[in-house]
FIDO-599967 format. One record per residue (C-alpha): residue number from 1; x, y, z. Coordinates in Angstrom, 1 decimal. Example, Ala and Ser with C-alpha at 12.3 -4.5 7.8 and 13.67 -1.06 7.14 Angstrom:
// residues 2
+-----+--------+--------+--------+
!   i !     xx !     yy !     zz !
+-----+--------+--------+--------+
!   1 !   12.3 !   -4.5 !    7.8 !
!   2 !   13.7 !   -1.1 !    7.1 !
+-----+--------+--------+--------+
***
This chain:
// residues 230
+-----+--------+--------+--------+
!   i !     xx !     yy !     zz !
+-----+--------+--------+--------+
!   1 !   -2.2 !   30.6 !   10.5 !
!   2 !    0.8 !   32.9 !   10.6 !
!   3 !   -0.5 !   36.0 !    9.3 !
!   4 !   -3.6 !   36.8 !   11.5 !
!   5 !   -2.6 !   40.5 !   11.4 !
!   6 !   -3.1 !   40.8 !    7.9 !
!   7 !   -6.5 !   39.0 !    7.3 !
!   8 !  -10.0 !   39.9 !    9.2 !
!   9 !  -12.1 !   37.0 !   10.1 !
!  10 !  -16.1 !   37.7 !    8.7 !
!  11 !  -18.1 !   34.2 !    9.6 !
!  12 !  -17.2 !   31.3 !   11.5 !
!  13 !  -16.4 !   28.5 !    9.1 !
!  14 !  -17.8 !   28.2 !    6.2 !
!  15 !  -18.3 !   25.2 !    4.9 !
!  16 !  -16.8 !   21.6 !    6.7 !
!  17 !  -16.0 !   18.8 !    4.4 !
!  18 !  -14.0 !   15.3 !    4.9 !
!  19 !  -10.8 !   16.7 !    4.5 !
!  20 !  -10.3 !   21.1 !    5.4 !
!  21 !  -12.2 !   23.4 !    6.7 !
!  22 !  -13.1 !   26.7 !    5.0 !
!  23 !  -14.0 !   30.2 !    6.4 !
!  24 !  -14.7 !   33.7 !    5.0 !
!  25 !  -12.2 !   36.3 !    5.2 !
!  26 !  -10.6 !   39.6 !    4.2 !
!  27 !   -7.1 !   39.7 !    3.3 !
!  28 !   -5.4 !   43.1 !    2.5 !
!  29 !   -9.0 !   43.7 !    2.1 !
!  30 !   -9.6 !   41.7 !   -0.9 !
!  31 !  -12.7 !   38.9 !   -0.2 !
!  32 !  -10.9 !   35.8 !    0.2 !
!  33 !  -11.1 !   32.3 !    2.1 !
!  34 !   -8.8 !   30.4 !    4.4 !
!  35 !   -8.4 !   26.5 !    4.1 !
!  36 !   -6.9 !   24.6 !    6.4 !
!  37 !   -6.9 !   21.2 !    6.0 !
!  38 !   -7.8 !   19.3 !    9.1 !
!  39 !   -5.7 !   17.1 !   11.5 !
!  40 !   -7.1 !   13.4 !   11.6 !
!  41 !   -7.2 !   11.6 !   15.2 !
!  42 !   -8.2 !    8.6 !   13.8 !
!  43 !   -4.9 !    8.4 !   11.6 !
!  44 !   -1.4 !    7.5 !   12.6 !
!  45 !    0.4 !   11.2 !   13.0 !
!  46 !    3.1 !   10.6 !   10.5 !
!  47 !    0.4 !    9.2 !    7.9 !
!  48 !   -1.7 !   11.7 !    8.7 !
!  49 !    0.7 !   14.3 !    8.4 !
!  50 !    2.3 !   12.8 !    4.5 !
!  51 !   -1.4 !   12.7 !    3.8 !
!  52 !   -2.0 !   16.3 !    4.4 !
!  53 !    1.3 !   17.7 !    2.9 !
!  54 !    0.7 !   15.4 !    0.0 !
!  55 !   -2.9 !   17.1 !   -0.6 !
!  56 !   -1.8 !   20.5 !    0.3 !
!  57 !    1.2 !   20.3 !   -2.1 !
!  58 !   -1.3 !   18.7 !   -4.9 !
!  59 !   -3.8 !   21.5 !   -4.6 !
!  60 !   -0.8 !   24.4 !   -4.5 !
!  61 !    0.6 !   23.2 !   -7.9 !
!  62 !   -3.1 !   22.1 !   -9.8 !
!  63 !   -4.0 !   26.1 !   -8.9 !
!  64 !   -1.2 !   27.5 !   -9.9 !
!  65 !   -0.9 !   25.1 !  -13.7 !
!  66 !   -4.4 !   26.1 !  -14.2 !
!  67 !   -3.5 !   29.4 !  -14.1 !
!  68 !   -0.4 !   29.2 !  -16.5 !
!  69 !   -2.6 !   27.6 !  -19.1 !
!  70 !   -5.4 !   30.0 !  -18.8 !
!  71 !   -8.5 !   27.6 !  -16.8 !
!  72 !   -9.7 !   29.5 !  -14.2 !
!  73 !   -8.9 !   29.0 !  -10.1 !
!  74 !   -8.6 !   31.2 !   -7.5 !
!  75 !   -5.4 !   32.8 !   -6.8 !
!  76 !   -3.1 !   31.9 !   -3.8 !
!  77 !   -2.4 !   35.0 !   -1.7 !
!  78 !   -1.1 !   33.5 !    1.3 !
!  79 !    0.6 !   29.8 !    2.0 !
!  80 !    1.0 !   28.3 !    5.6 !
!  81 !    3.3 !   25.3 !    4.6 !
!  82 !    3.6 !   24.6 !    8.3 !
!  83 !   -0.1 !   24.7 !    9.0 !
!  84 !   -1.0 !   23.5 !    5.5 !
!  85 !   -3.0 !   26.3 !    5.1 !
!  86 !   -3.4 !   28.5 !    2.0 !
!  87 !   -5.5 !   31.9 !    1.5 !
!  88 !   -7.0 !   32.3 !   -1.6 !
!  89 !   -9.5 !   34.3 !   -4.3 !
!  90 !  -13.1 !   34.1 !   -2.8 !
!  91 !  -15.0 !   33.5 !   -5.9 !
!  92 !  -18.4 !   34.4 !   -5.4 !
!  93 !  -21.1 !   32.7 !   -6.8 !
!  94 !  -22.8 !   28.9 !   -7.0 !
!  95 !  -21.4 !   25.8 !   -7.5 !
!  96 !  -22.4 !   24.3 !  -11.1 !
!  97 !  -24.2 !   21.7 !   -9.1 !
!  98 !  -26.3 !   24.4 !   -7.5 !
!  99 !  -26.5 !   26.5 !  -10.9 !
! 100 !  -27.6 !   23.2 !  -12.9 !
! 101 !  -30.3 !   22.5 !  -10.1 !
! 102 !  -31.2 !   26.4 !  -10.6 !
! 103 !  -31.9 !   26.2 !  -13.6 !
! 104 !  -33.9 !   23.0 !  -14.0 !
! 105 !  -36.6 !   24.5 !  -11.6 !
! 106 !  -36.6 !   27.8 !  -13.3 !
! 107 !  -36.9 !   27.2 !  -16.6 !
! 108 !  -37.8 !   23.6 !  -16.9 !
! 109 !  -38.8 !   24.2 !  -20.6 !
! 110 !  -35.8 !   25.7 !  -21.5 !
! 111 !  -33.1 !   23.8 !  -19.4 !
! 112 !  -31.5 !   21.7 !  -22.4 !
! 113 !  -30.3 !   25.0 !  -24.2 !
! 114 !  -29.5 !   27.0 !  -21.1 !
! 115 !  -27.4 !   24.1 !  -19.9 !
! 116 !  -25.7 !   23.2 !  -23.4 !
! 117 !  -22.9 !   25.5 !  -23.6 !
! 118 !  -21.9 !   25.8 !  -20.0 !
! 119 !  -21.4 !   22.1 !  -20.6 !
! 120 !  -19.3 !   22.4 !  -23.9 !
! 121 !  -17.0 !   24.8 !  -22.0 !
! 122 !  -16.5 !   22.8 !  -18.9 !
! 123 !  -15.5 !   20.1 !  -21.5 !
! 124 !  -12.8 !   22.3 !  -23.1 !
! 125 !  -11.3 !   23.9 !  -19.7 !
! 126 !  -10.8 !   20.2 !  -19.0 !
! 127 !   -9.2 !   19.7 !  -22.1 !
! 128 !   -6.9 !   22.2 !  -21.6 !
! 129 !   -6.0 !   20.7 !  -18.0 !
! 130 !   -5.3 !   17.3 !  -19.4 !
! 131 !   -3.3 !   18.8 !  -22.5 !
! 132 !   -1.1 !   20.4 !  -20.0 !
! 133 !   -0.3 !   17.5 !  -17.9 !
! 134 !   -3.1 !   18.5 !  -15.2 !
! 135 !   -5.3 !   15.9 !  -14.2 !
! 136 !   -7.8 !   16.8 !  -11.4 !
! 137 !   -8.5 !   13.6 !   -9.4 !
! 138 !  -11.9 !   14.8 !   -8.0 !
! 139 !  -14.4 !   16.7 !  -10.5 !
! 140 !  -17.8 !   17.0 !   -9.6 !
! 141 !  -19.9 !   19.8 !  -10.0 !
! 142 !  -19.5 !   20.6 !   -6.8 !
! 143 !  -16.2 !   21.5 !   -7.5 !
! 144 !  -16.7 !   24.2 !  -10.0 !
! 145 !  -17.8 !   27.7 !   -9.2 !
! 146 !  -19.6 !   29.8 !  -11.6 !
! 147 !  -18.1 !   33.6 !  -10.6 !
! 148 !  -21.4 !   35.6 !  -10.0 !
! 149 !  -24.0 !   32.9 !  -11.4 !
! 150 !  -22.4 !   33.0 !  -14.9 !
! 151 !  -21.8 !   30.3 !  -16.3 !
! 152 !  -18.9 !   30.9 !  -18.9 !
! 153 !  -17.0 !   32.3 !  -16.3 !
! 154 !  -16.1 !   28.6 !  -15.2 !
! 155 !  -13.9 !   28.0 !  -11.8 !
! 156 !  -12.4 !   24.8 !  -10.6 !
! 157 !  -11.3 !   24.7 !   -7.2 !
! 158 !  -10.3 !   21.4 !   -4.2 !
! 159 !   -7.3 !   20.0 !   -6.5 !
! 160 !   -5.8 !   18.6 !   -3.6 !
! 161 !   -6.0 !   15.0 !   -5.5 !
! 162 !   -4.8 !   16.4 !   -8.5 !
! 163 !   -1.5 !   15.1 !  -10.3 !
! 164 !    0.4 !   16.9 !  -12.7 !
! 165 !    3.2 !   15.7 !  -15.5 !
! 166 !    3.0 !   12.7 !  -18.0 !
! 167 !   -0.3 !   11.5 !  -17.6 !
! 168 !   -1.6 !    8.5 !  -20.2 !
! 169 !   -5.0 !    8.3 !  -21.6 !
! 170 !   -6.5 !    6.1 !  -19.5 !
! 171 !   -5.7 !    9.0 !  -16.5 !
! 172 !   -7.7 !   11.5 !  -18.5 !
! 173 !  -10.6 !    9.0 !  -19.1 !
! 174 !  -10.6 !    8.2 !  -15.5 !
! 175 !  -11.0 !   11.9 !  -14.7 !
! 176 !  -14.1 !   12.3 !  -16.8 !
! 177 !  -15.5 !    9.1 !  -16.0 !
! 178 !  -14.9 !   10.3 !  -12.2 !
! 179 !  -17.4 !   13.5 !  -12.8 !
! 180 !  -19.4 !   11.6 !  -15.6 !
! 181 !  -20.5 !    9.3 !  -12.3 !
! 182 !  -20.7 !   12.6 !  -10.0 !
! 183 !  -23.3 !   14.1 !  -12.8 !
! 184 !  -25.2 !   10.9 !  -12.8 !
! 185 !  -25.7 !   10.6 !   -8.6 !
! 186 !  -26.4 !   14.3 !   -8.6 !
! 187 !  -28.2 !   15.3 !  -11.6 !
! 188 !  -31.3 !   13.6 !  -12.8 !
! 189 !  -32.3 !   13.6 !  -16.8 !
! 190 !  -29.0 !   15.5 !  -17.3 !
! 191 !  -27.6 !   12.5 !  -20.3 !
! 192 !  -27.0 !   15.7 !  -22.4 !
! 193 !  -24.1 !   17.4 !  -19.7 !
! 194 !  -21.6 !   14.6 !  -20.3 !
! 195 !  -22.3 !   14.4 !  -24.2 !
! 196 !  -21.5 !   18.1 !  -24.2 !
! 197 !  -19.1 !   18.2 !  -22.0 !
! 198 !  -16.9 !   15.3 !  -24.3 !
! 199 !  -18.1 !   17.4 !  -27.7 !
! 200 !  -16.5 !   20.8 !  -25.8 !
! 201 !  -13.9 !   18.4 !  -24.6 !
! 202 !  -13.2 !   17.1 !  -28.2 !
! 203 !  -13.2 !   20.7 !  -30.0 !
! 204 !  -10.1 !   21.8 !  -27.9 !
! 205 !   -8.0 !   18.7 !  -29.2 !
! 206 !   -9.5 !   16.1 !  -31.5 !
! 207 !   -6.4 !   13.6 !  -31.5 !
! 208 !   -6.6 !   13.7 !  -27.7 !
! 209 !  -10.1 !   13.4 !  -27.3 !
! 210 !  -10.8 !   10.7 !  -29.7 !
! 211 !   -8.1 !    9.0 !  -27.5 !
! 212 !   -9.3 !    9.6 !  -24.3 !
! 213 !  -12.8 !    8.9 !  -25.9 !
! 214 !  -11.8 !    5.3 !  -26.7 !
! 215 !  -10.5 !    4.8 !  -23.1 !
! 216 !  -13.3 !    6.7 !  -21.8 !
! 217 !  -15.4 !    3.3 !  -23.1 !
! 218 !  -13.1 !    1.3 !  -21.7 !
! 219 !  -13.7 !    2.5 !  -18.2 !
! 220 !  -17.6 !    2.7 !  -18.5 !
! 221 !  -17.6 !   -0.9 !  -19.3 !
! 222 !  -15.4 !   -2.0 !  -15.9 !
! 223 !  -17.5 !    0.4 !  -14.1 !
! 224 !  -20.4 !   -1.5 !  -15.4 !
! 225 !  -19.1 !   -5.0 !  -14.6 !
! 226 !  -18.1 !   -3.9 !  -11.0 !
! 227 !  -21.8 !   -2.5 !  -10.5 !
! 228 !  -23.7 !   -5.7 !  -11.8 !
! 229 !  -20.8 !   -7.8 !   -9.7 !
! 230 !  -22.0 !   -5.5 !   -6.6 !
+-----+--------+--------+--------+
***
């Protein structure tokens, strides 16, 4: 990236996923992370390079729309257009995935209620997103941090699939279905998340989410019919 003198490196990198890789860092001394999404061999250069501005220009505008309507992301510090690189707000803290997984073997007894309202809440930052035009494209619990393990100070980060403008119901259904499916692979006896999640989801907007309720239905039952045709 282009403004080495201004950051300090702390770790090698981070974390490593499919698409950018992700390292601790200082910038102006604030705790923050550098992404850079990654160059694919395996792609045709010009693809791969639409590809990565394509995602890098999705993630830019779902951080900063989140942050006009009030649902938490990190802030952008520093933007590498050529590298597709960005800076951003180190949010410190689990992922929800990690927090929900806490909290099941910690307080087994307990987990339903402890669990209850983070879900409502994720449900009603989401249905602030989709009021606003913003759907996500990838939410999984993976992808929201809880700042300092507390779980009403909700954080969505990776929106580099995320769409923003005139989006239909269907679109919002899909993106629920989308972590309603993540929830299910990675959560076990966690039926109550999604229920929540729609009821938090519901409360923001009724009109909208009876609407995307109905096409939420719509989705589970292709979803089903693919599954059983394998």
């Amino acid at each position: 990236m282009k403004t080495e003198n201004l950051y300090d490196l702390e770790t090698a990198s981070l974390r490593q996923g499919a698409e950018a890789k992700i390292f601790d860092c200082l910038y102006l001394g604030r705790p923050a992370v550098i992404k850079e999404r990654l160059e694919k061999k395996f792609r045709h250069p010009i693809l791969d390079q639409r590809l990565r501005s394509q995602r890098f220009r999705a993630e830019l505008r779902g951080l900063r729309k989140a942050a006009e309507i009030g649902v938490n992301s990190p802030a952008v510090y520093f933007v590498d257009r050529d590298a597709f690189g960005v800076i951003m707000q180190r949010i410190p803290g689990p992922s929800s995935n990690e927090w929900v997984e806490e909290m099941r073997r910690k307080d087994t007894e307990n987990f339903l209620k402890i669990t209850s309202q983070f879900a409502k809440d994720l449900g009603t930052d989401i249905a602030k997103m989709h009021h606003a035009g913003l759907i996500h494209g990838d939410l999984t619990t993976s992808n929201v941090l809880l700042k300092d393990g507390d779980a009403s100070q909700i954080y969505f980060i990776d929106f580099g699939l995320s769409s923003l403008g005139k989006v239909s119901p269907e679109d919002k259904a899909v993106d629920l279905y989308v972590l309603e499916r993540a929830i299910q692979a990675s959560h076990i006896n966690c039926d109550h998340l999604m229920q929540l999640i729609i009821e938090g989801y519901k409360k923001f907007d009724a009109k909208q989410g009876e609407a995307v309720y109905k096409k939420l239905e719509e989705v589970r039952l292709r979803g089903r019919k693919r599954d059983m045709a394998g």
